[in-house]
C-alpha positions in Angstrom: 71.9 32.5 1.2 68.5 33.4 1.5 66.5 36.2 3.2 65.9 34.3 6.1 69.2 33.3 7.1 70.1 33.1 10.7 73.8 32.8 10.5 75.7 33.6 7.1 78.9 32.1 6.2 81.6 32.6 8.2 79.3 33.1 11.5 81.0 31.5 14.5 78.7 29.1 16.4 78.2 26.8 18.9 76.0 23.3 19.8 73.1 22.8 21.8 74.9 20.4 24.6 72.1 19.0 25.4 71.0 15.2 25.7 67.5 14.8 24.5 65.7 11.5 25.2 64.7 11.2 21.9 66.5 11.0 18.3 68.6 13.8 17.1 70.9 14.5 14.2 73.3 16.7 16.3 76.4 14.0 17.1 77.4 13.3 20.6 80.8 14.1 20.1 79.7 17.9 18.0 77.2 18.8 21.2 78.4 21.9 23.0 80.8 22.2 20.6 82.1 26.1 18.5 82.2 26.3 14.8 82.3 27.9 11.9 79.1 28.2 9.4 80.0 27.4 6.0 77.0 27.6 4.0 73.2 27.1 4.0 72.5 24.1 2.5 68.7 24.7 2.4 65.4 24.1 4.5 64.4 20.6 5.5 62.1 19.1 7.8 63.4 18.9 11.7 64.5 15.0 11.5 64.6 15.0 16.1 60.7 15.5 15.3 60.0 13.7 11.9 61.5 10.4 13.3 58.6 10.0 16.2 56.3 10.1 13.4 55.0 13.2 13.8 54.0 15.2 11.2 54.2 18.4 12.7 57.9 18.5 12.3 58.8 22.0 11.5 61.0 23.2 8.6 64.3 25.1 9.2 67.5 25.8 7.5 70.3 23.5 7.9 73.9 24.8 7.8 77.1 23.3 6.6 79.2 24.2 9.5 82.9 23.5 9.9 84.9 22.3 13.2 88.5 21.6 13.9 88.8 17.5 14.5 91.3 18.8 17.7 87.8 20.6 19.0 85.8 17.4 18.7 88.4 14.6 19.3 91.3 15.5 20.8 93.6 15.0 18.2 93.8 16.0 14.6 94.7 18.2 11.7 91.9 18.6 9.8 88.5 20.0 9.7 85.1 18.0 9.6 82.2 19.8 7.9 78.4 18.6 9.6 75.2 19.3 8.3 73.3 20.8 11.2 69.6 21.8 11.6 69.3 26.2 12.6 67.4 24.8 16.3 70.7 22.8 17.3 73.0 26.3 16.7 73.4 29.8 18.7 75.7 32.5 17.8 79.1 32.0 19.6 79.0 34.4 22.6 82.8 33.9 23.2 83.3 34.7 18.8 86.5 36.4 19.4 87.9 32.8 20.6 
């Protein structure tokens, strides 16, 4: 974890649900969706941005973060772990859930 850091493991989070009407890396079925962080995994450029062609695509952390497949599907067991960019997270204001 580095200094800059929003959300360090364990934080409980929650998706953006939003629809934009333009490429993002945050699944359909993950928007608007709790969490927990995992890890960091490291900064990269903001692919929503980089994909127009852009290149003023900014650079943020990106955070392994864990849901339960019931949460996203319906119906499951097991956990699935995404890969989400920091702009697509806030903190959890129902954590205690």
């Amino acid at each position: 974890m580095t200094d800059g850091d929003r959300f360090p493991p364990g934080t409980r989070v929650r998706t953006f649900p939003h629809d934009p009407p333009h490429h993002t890396r945050l699944p359909r079925y993950a928007r608007g969706k709790r969490g927990v962080v995992v890890e960091p995994e490291g900064p990269a450029e903001l692919a929503d941005i980089s994909a127009q062609g852009r290149g003023d695509a900014p650079v943020e952390q990106i955070y392994a973060v864990r849901f339960a497949a019931r949460d996203l599907w319906g119906e499951g067991d097991h956990h699935v772990v995404l890969d989400l960019w920091e702009s697509y997270l806030e903190e959890d204001p129902d954590r205690d859930r």
